[in-house]
C-alpha positions in Angstrom: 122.3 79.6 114.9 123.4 82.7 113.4 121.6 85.9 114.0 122.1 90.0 113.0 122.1 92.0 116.4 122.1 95.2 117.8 124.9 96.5 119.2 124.6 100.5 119.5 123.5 103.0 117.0 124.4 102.0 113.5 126.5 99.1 114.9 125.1 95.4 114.1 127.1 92.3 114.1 126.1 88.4 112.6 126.6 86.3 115.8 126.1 83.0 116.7 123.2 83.0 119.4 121.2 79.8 121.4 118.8 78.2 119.0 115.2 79.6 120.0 112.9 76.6 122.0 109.5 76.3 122.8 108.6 77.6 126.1 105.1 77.9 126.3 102.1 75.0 125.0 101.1 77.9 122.1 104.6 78.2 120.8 105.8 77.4 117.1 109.3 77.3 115.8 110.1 79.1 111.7 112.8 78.2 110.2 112.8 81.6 108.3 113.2 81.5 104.8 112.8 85.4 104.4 113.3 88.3 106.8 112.7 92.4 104.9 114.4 95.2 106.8 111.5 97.4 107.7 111.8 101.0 107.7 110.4 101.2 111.3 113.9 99.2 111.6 116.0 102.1 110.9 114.7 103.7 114.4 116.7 100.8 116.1 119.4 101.4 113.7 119.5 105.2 114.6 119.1 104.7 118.3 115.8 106.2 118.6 113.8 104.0 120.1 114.6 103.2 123.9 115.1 100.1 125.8 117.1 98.2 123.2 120.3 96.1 124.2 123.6 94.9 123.2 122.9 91.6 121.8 119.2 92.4 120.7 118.3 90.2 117.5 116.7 92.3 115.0 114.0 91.8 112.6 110.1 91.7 112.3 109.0 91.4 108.6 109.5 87.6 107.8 108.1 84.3 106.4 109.3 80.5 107.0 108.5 77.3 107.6 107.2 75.2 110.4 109.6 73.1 112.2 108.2 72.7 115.9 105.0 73.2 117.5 103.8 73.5 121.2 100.9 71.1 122.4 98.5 73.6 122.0 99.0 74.8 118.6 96.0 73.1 116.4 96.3 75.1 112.8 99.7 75.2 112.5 102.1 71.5 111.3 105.4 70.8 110.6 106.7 71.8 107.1 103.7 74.8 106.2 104.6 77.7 104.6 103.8 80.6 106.9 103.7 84.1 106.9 104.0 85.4 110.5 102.7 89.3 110.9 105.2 91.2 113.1 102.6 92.1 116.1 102.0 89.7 118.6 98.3 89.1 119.9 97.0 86.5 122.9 93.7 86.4 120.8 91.5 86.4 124.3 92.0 89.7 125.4 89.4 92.5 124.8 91.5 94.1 122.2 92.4 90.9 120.0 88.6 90.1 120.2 87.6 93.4 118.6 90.2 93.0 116.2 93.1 95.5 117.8 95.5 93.1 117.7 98.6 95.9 118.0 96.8 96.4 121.7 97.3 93.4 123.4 97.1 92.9 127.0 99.0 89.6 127.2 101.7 90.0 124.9 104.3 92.0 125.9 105.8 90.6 129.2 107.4 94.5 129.8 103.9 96.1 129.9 105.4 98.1 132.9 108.3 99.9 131.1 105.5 101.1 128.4 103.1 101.8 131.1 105.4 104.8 132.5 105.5 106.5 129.1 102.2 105.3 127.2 100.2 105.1 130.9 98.7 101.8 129.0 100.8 99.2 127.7 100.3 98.2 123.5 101.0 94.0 122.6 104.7 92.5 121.8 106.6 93.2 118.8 109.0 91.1 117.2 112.7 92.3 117.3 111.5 96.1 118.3 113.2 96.8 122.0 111.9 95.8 125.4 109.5 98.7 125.2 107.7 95.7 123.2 108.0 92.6 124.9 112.1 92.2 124.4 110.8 89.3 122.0 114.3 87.8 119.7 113.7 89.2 116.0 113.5 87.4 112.6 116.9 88.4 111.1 118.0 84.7 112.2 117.9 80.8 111.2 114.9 80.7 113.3 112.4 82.2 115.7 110.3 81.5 118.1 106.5 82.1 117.6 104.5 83.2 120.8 100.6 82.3 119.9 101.3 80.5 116.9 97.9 80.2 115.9 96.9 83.6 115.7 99.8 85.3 114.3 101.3 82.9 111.5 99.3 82.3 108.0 99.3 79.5 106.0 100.9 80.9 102.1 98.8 79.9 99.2 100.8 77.3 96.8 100.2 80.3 94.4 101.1 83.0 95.7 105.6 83.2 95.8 107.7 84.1 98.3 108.6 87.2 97.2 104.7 88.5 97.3 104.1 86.9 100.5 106.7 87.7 102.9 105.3 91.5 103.0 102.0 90.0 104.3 104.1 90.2 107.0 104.2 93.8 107.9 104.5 96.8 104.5 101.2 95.6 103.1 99.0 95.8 106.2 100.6 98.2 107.6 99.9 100.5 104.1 96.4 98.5 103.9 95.5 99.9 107.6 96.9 103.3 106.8 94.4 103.9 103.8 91.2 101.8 106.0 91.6 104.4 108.9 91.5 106.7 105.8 87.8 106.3 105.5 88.5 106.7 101.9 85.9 107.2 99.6 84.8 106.8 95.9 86.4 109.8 94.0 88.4 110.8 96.9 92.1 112.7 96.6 94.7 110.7 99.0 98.2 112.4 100.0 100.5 109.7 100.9 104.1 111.0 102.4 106.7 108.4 102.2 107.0 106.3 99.2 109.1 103.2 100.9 107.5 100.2 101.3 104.6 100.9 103.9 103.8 104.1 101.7 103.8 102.1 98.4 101.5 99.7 99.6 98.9 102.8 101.1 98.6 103.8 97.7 97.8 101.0 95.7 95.2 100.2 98.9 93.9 103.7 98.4 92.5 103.0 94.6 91.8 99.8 95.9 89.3 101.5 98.1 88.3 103.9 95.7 90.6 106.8 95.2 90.6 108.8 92.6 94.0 110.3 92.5 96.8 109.5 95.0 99.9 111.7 95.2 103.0 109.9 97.1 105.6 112.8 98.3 109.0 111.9 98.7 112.7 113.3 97.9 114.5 110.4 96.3 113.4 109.7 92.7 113.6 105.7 92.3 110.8 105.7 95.1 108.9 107.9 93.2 109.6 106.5 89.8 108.0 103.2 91.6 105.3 105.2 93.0 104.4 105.7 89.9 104.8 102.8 87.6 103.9 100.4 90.4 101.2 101.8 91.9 100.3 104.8 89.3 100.7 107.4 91.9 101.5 111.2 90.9 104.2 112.6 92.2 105.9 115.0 94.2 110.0 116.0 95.3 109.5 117.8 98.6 112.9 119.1 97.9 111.8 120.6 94.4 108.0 122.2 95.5 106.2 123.4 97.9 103.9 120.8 98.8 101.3 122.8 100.6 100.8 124.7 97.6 101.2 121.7 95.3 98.1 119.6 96.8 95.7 122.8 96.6 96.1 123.0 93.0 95.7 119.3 92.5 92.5 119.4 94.3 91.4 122.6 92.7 92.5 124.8 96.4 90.5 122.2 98.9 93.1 120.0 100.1 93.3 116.3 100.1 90.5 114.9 101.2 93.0 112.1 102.9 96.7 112.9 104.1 98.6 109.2 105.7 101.9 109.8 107.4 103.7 106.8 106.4 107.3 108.2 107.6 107.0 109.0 111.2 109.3 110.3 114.0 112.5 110.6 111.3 110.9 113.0 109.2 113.2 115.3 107.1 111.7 118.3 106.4 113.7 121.1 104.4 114.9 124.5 105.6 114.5 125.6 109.7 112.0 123.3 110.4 114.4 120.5 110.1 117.5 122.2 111.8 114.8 123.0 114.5 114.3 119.5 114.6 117.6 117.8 114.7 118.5 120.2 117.2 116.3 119.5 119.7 115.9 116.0 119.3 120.1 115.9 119.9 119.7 117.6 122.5 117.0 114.8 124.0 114.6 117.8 124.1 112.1 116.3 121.4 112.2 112.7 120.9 110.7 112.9 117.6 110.8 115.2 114.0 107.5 115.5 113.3 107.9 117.4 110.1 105.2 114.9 108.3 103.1 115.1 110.6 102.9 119.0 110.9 102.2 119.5 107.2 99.7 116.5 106.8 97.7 118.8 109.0 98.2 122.0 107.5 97.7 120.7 103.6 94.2 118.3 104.4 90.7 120.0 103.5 88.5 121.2 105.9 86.6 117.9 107.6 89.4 115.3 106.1 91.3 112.4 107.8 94.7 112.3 108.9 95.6 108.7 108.7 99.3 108.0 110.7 101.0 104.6 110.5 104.8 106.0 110.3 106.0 105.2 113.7 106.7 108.0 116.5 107.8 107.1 119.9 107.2 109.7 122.4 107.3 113.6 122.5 106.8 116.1 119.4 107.1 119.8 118.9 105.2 122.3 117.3 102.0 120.8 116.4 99.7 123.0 115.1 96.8 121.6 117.0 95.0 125.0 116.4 94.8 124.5 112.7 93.3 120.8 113.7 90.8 122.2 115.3 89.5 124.6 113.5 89.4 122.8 110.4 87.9 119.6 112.0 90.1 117.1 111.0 90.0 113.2 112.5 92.8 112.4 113.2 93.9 108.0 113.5 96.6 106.3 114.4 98.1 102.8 115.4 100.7 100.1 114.9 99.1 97.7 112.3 96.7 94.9 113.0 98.2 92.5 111.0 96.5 89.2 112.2 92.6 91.1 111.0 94.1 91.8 107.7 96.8 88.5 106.7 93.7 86.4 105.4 92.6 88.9 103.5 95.5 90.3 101.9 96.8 86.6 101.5 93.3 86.5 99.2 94.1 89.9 97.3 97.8 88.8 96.3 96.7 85.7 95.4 94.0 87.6 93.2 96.7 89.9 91.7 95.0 92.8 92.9 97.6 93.8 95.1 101.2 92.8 94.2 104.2 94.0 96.7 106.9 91.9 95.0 109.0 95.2 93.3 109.6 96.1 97.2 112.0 92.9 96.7 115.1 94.9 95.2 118.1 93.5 97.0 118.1 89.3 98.3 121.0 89.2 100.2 122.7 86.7 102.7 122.3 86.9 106.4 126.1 87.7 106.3 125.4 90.9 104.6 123.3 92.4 107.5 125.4 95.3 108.7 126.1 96.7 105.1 122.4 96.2 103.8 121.3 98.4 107.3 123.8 100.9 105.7 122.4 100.9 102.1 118.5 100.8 103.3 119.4 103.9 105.2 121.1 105.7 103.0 119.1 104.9 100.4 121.7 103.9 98.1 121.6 101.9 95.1 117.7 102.0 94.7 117.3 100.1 97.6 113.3 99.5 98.6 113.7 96.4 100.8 116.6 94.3 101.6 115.4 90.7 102.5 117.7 88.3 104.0 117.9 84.9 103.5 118.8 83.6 106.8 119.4 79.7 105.7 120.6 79.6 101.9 
């Protein structure tokens, strides 16, 4: 089959690769109709996430249809339309009962290279390093599905492929960031990062209540979208000075949420992001934590730091003192896709939520390399590149 892999920073080639085969009773086969380059991608892409290979296949945001099951798979047939969420849970452990499906004991076979760095090792990801399990990704003809029956949905006849691939990974990934939010009736929600995960945060925030969110970001067709798509106000980080900015939205108190929704690539302007570059070049910082820095510094007193953008190991600079003092909470966590698929499945089908304008650039599997390029960049408007792996 043909697959995009990683071959070094910025350097991904379409290869043909063994067809993927069940190996365990609780395995399913996709034939994936639809894979979306993440934004948590473009950390492979950059070379800042450890443990990843030549010949890595890429990919964790996808949808398909059934083609093999193990023996033990009882929900799942051949020819459904599934949605497959990009964590992988066991579904027996402690944390898959309670509902943290990211933390999964059983998952990721390479619990001991996490367990060096984390001290505790967090479930498999598809297509996301070694770190995670070393699973193959979803930018291919097909994949193999470790416990099938937990972590791949059955689509609605309703609900289109272009709405329900993000089911995947943007939408409860943005629906968890405004959950840990706490968010309440009448409550002011600073969302930084207006790609995909961000765009969905928002539209779960008034979903949940919000009275006003305000998406920050630097390139204006994400925040054009952020506003006609999910009637955000709007801020260019480049243009204003945010801190200020949120205090007189929120008439000098501070949002009353703040969700980091960019993570360990932050670009920040002036020194703080020379300070930045520098030392994570150097391999004395392994991620820019700009986001994450003023999030803390612009929230009221008492408010929630919500953080889904993905960071990897070490930061600088926090100013944990300012935390403190103003009693912030503080949550974090790679999304737990399989508590919130059903539900989210529901609210598409509903039209309360629709993530299909993410969907700005189909493209053959062949195109891989180039769409990395563009998604990076952030050329030609580009929100999400989805590949179509078999057409």
């Amino acid at each position: 089959m043909k697959a995009l892999c990683w071959n070094g920073t910025k350097k991904l080639n379409v290869e043909n690769v063994p067809d993927p085969t069940i190996l365990r009773p609780h395995d399913a086969i996709i034939k994936v109709t639809m894979s979306s380059v993440c934004g948590s991608d473009l950390h492979l892409y950059n070379g800042f996430v450890p443990s990843m290979r030549e010949g890595d296949i890429i990919g964790h945001e996808f949808m398909g249809e059934v083609v093999e099951t193990g023996t033990e798979v009882k929900k799942l047939k051949k020819g459904d339309r599934v949605v497959t969420v990009s964590v992988i849970g066991c579904g027996e452990c402690h944390y898959c009962r309670h509902g943290s499906w990211s933390l999964c004991d059983n998952s990721n076979p390479h619990a001991f290279m996490q367990e060096k760095i984390y001290n505790y090792a967090t479930g498999g990801i598809f297509g996301y390093s070694h770190l995670f399990g070393g699973y193959a990704g979803s930018h291919a003809q097909y994949i193999r599905v470790p416990y099938a029956d937990n972590g791949a949905f059955l689509i609605p006849e309703d609900v289109p492929d272009e709405k329900a691939v993000f089911v995947s990974d943007a939408l409860p990934t943005g629906y968890m960031a405004a959950e840990m939010g706490n968010i309440k009736p009448g409550d002011v929600v600073a969302v930084w990062g207006a790609g995909g995960v961000g765009q969905m945060a928002i539209q779960s925030a008034y979903l949940m209540g919000a009275e006003k969110v305000i998406a920050i970001d630097r390139f204006d067709f994400r925040l054009k979208a952020a506003a006609k798509h999910s009637k955000a106000e709007t801020l260019d980080y480049e243009k204003t000075d945010i801190l200020e900015a949120l205090k007189e939205a929120t008439g000098g108190r501070g949002p009353d949420v703040c969700i980091d929704a960019v993570g360990m690539e932050a670009r920040p302007t002036g020194i703080e992001n020379a300070y930045d570059k520098t030392k994570q070049f150097l391999r004395l910082e392994s991620d820019r934590p700009g986001v994450l820095r003023q999030a803390i510094m612009a929230c009221r007193k008492g408010g929630t730091i919500s953080v889904v953008g993905v960071y990897a190991g070490l930061t600088d600079k926090i100013p944990m003192g300012v935390f403190m003092n103003k009693a912030l909470t503080m949550r974090a966590g790679q999304m737990h896709g399989q508590k919130y698929a059903p539900l989210l499945l529901e609210m598409v089908q509903q039209e309360r939520l629709d993530p299909s304008f993410l969907l700005t650039h189909p493209m053959p599997l062949e195109a891989g390399p180039a769409a990395y390029e563009m998604f990076n960049d952030k050329t030609d408007n580009c929100m999400r590149a989805v590949f179509m792996p078999n057409v």
